[in-house]
C-alpha positions in Angstrom: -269.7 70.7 40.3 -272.8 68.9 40.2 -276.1 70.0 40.1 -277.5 69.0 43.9 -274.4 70.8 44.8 -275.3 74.0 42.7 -278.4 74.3 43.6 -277.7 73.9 47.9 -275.0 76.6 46.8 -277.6 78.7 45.9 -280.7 77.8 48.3 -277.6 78.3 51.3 -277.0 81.7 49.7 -280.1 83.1 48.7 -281.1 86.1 50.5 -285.2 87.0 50.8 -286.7 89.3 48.3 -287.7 91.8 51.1 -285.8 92.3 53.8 -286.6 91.1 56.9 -285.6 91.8 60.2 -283.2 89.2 61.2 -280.3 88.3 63.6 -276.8 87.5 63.1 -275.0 84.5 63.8 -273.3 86.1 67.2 -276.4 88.0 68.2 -278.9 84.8 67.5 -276.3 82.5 69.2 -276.8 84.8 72.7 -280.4 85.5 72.3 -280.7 81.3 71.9 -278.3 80.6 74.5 -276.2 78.3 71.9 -272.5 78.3 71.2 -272.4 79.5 67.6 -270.5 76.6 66.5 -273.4 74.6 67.4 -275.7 76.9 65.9 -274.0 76.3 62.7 -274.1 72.7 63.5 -277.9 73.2 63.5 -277.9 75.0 60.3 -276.0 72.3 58.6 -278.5 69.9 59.8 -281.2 71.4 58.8 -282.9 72.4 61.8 -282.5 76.0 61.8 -283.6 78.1 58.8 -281.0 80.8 58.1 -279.5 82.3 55.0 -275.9 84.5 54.4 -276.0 87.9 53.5 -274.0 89.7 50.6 -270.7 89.3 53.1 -271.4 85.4 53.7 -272.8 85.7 57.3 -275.3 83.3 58.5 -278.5 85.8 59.0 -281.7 84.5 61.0 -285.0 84.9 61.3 -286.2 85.8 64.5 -288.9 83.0 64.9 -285.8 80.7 64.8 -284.7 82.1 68.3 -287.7 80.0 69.6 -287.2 77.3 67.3 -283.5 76.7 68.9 -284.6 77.3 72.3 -287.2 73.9 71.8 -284.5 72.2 70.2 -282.2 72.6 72.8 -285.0 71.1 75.1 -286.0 68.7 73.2 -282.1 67.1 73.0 -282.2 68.3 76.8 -285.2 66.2 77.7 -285.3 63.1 75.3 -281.5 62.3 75.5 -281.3 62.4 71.8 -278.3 63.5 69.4 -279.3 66.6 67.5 -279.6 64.2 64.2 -282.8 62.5 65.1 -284.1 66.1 66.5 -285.5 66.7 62.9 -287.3 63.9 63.5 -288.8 64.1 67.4 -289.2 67.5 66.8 -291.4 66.2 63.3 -293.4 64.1 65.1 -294.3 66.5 67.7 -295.3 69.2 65.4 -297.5 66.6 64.0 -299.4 65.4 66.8 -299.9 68.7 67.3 -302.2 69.3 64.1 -304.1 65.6 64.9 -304.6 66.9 68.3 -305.4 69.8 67.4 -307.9 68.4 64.3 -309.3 65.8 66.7 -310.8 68.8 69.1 -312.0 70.8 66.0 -314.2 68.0 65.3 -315.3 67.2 68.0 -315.5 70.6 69.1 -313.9 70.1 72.6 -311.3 72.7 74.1 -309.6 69.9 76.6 -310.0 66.1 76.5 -313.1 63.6 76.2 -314.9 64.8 78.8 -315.0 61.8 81.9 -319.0 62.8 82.3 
């Protein structure tokens, strides 16, 4: 076994220090609206942060309900496989923050102002 495969053995496995309240693959597959097997499929890809408990089961966060739901729109709405998601969804996040950094110097709430 080699040592990238080790260690995403134990990054896949690794359970939180505290517990946290979390979902279940079945549970987080309804509340998402997602067949589980592409919630796994999701995981895999690394879209979808989610660890296995002490029985192996894929355990969620419950942020990651939302974070599915976008996904699903995003692939929905842009007509893109759910490989370049990572991407779009990257991008997004990040035009976000310069939009965002943009109006907190400038100290507008909304666009340039047309006046």
């Amino acid at each position: 076994m080699t040592q990238a495969t080790q260690a995403n053995q134990t990054t896949q496995s690794a359970q939180p220090l505290v517990p946290l309240p979390h979902r279940r693959l079945e549970s987080f597959s309804r509340a998402a609206g997602l067949h589980p097997d592409l919630v796994r499929r999701l995981v895999a890809l690394g879209l979808l942060e989610a660890w296995r408990d002490a029985s192996g089961d894929l355990c969620f966060p419950p942020s990651q309900v939302a974070a599915a739901r976008r996904l699903q729109r995003l692939h929905a709405g842009f007509a893109v496989n759910y490989a370049s998601l990572g991407l779009v969804a990257d991008l997004l996040d990040r035009i976000a923050e310069l939009e965002a950094a943009l109006r907190a110097r400038t100290g507008t709430t909304g666009g340039t102002p047309w006046t």
